[in-house]
C-alpha positions, 0 to 999 in steps of 0.5 A: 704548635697547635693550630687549633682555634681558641676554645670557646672557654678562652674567648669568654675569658678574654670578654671578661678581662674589663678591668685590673681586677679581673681573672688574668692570672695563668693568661698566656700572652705574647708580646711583641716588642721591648721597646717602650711600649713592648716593656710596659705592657709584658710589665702589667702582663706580669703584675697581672699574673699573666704567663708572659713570653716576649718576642722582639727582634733587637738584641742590643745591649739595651734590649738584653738589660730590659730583658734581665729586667722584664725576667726579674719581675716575672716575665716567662721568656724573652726571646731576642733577634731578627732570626726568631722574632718573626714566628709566633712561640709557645708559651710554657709549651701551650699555644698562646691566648693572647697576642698583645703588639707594640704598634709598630708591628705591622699587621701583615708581621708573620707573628701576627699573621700566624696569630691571626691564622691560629684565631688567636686574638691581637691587641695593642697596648691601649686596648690592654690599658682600657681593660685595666684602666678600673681598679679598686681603691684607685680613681678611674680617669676619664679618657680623651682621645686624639688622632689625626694626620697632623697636629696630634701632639699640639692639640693633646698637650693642649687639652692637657694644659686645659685639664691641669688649667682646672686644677685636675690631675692629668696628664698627656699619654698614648703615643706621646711622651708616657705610655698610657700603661703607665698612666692607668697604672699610677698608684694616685690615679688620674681624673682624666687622660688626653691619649694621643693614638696613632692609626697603628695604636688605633687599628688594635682597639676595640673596647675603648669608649672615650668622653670625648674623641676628635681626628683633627685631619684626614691626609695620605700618610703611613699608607706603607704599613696600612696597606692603602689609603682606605684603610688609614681611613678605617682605622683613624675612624676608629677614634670615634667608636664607644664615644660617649659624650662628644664627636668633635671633627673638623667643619673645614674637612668633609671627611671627618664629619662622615667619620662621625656620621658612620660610628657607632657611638653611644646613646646621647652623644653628639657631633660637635664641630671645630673650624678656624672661620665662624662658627655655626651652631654646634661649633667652636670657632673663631671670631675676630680674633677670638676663639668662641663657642657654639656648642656648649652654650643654652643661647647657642642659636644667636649667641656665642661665648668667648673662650680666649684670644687668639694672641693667648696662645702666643706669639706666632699663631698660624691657622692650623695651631688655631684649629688645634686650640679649637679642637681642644677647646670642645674637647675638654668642654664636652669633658666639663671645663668652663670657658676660664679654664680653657683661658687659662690652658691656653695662656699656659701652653707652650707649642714645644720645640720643632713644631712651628717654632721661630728660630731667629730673625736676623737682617729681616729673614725670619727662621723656623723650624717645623721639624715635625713636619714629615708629611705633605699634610703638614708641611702644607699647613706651615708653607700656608702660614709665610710668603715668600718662602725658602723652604728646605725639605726632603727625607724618607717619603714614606711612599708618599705623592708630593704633586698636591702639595706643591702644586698648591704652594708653588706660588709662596715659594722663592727656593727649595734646599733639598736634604735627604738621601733620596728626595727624587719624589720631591724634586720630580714634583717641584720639577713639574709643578713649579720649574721656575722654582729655584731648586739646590740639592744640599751637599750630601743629599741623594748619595748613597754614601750619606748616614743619619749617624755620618753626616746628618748635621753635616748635610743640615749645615749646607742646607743653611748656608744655602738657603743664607745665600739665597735670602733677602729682608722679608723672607722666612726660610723653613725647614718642614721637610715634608718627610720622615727623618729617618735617612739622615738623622735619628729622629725629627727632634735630631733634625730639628735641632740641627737646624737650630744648631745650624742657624746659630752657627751661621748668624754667630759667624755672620756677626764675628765677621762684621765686627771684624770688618 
C-alpha cells in the first residue's frame, strides 16, 4: 500500500463533504466495525455512493448475515476475522481517503495507527451524521448534546421527554438506544435530536456545533482506552466545541466549568449553570423542593421561575437524578422550551430499568437496583442517597481506583457482598478504608472458573441470600457495583435483571415458607 499522504485535492474534498447532498460519490472509505454502529455508517457510505470496504474482527453468523446484507445494497468488501481486521486494506486497489471508526476502536488500533501514519483522516460516526445531517427537501433538526461520566442516558432521555412534551418530533440518538445515522437519516426528519456521546464518539469529532451542550460530570473512567485521565478530559470537553447557544455545566463540579471557559464556541453563546442547591444567576436550581430557574428568565437578578416540583419526576428522587433533571431542564430551555414544557416532560419521564430502580420492600429492607452503576463515580452517587447500606458490588474495574470512593461511604455502609470474578481492587479498598466493614466474597466470584454465560445468575442469587441474611428493618440492600459487567454477565442489563430475578425469588420463597409454617 501507498504511503504517500492524501493529495491536497483529497483534503478540500473531505471539507466540502458538509451535508447529504454533497460530492461523495467515488469516496474511498474504511470502515471499522459491523456491529450497530459499523452497519449503519457502511450503509450511508453506500447510499451515498462512497466506495466502501468494511473491516471487523468477528466473524460469527451474525456478522456474515450483516455482511451479505451490507454487500447487497452496495458495499465493496467486507472483510471478517481477528487475523485481518487489524491492517489498514485497499480499497479497489487504491489507498483509502477516508477511515470512518466505530467507537469502539481504540485509537492506538493498528488500522487507525496505520491511517493515522498514512495522513489519512478518521471519523467517527457522529462526525459522518453531522456532515449529512442537511438534506433537501428534508428537515434539519437541531442537535442537543450529552456527555458525562455519569447520568448520560437519564438526562438525554429526559430532554427527549421534554421535547416530545412540546409537541416536537424528537427523539434520543448517539450512544443510546438509535444510531444517530439513523436518526438523520429518517425520510420525515426531526426537529431536534438529544445525542448522548461517549468520550470514544467524542474524540472523532470535529465539525459538530450543537444548540446546546452539557458534560454533567467529570470522574476517572475508560482511562484504559484513553491512555490517561487528561486525556478523557480532553475529549469529554469536546462536547462544548461549535456550541451555539448555551454551555451548560455542572456549578457543583469546578471542572466543568473550566471546560467551558477553555472552548471555542460561537458568537453569542453562553454559560449556564445546573446545581441541586440554590441557583445563582445564570443557573437553574432547586428551591424548596422546587426546580427553578435563573438563566432564562429577564428578571433573573431578584427573581426565579419555577419549572417543576421535585416529586414530578417520581417516587425515589436522589440528588443526582435532580441535577439531571436540571441539566435538562437548561438544555432544552436554551433549545426554545417554556417552563410547562419542561413540567410536562418531566411528569412523563420514567427513569428506565437498572438505574436507581426500587425492586422491593419486604419486612422494612428496601432493594434496589442500580445496575448501570459501573463506575466509582456512579456508584458513589447511589450510596449517597441511602444509610445503611448493604451494598453488593464488584465486576471488571476497568483499571479503576476505588480508594475515594470508599473512603467516602465507609460510614453508610453496614456490609459489602463482593461479585465479579476479580474484585481484588474492591476488596483491597474496603480492607483499607473501612476494616470494620463487614465483607463476603458471593460463592463463585474471585475464581477462574466463573463465566458470564456459566454461572453469572448464579453468582447473583448467592450475593442475594447473602446480602437477605445480613438485613434488618431500615436497611436497603443495593446492588451498584461500582464496575463494568462484563466478567460475569453479557451486559449490565443482564446484571440488573438477575438481580431483580433474585430478589423475586428469594421473597417469593420467603413468603411460601410462612404460610407453610
Amino acid at each position: 500500500m501507498s504511503e504517500t499522504a492524501p493529495t491536497d485535492t483529497t483534503a478540500h474534498r473531505l471539507e466540502s463533504l458538509t451535508s447529504w447532498d454533497a460530492d461523495w460519490a467515488g469516496l474511498a472509505v474504511v470502515v471499522t466495525g459491523i456491529s450497530k454502529t459499523g452497519f449503519s455508517v457502511a450503509d450511508t457510505l453506500a447510499e451515498l455512493g462512497a466506495r466502501v470496504v468494511v473491516v471487523a474482527a468477528s466473524d460469527d453468523a451474525e456478522s456474515l448475515a450483516l455482511a451479505d446484507t451490507l454487500k447487497i445494497v452496495g458495499v465493496k468488501d467486507v472483510i471478517l476475522g481477528a487475523a485481518t481486521s487489524t491492517m489498514l486494506p485497499l480499497v479497489e486497489g487504491e489507498q483509502p481517503q477516508l477511515v470512518v471508526t466505530s467507537p469502539g476502536y481504540r485509537p492506538d488500533h493498528p488500522l487507525l495507527a496505520a491511517a493515522a501514519a498514512a495522513n489519512i483522516p478518521i471519523w467517527g460516526d457522529v462526525e459522518l451524521a453531522w456532515r449529512v445531517r442537511t438534506k433537501a427537501g428534508r428537515k434539519t433538526a437541531a442537535w442537543i448534546t450529552i456527555t458525562g461520566t455519569n447520568g448520560k442516558t437519564t438526562t438525554t432521555t429526559m430532554v427527549e421527554s421534554m421535547l416530545q412534551g412540546a409537541g416536537l418530533r424528537a427523539i434520543a440518538a448517539g450512544n443510546i438506544g438509535t444510531p444517530i445515522l439513523d436518526a438523520v437519516r429518517d425520510p420525515e426528519g426531526y426537529d431536534a435530536l438529544a445525542v448522548e456521546l461517549s468520550s470514544f464518539q467524542l474524540h472523532w469529532t470535529e465539525s459538530v456545533a450543537p444548540v446546546a451542550s452539557v458534560c454533567l460530570n467529570l470522574a476517572e473512567d475508560h482511562v484504559d482506552w484513553h491512555g490517561g485521565f487528561d486525556a478523557y478530559a480532553s475529549d469529554k470537553a469536546k462536547i462544548y466545541a461549535n456550541t451555539q447557544i448555551a454551555c451548560v455545566y455542572n456549578a457543583e463540579q469546578i471542572e466543568t466549568e473550566r471546560m467551558v471557559e477553555a472552548a471555542d464556541v460561537q458568537e453569542g453563546c453562553r454559560a449556564v449553570g445546573f446545581t441541586t442547591s440554590i441557583p445563582a444567576i445564570s443557573m437553574v436550581g432547586v428551591v424548596e423542593g422546587l426546580l427553578v430557574d435563573r438563566a432564562f428568565l429577564a428578571e433573573r437578578k431578584d427573581s426565579a421561575t419555577e419549572l417543576a416540583a421535585i416529586s414530578d419526576i417520581g417516587d425515589l428522587v436522589p440528588r443526582h437524578l435532580v441535577a439531571n433533571a436540571a441539566a435538562a431542564a437548561a438544555l432544552v430551555l436554551a433549545y426554545g422550551l417554556t417552563p410547562a414544557d419542561v413540567r410536562k416532560g418531566l411528569q412523563a419521564y420514567h427513569n428506565g430499568d437498572h438505574r436507581i430502580q426500587a425492586v422491593a420492600s419486604a419486612e422494612g429492607v428496601l432493594w434496589v437496583n442500580d445496575s448501570k452503576a459501573t463506575n466509582p463515580h456512579a456508584a458513589a452517587a447511589s450510596l449517597a442517597s441511602f444509610n445503611p447500606v448493604i451494598w453488593i458490588a464488584g465486576g471488571l474495574s476497568k483499571g479503576v481506583d476505588y480508594n475515594e470512593l470508599v473512603r467516602e461511604h465507609a460510614p453508610r455502609l453496614k456490609a459489602v457482598v463482593l461479585i465479579g470474578e476479580d474484585s481484588s481492587a474492591l476488596a483491597n479498598s474496603l480492607a483499607r478504608h473501612a476494616p470494620n466493614v463487614r465483607v463476603i466474597m458471593a460463592s463463585g466470584a474471585h475464581t477462574e472458573t466463573v463465566g458470564k454465560t456459566a454461572n453469572g445468575d448464579g453468582v447473583m442469587a448467592q450475593a442475594v441470600a447473602e446480602a437477605a441474611a445480613l438485613s434488618t428493618p431500615g436497611d436497603t440492600v443495593l446492588m451498584a457495583p461500582a464496575s463494568a459487567s462484563m466478567d460475569q454477565f453479557t451486559s449490565y442489563a443482564h446484571r440488573g435483571q438477575a438481580f431483580i430475578d433474585a430478589v423475586r425469588e428469594l421473597l417469593e420463597s420467603r413468603a411460601s415458607a410462612k404460610k407453610e409454617s
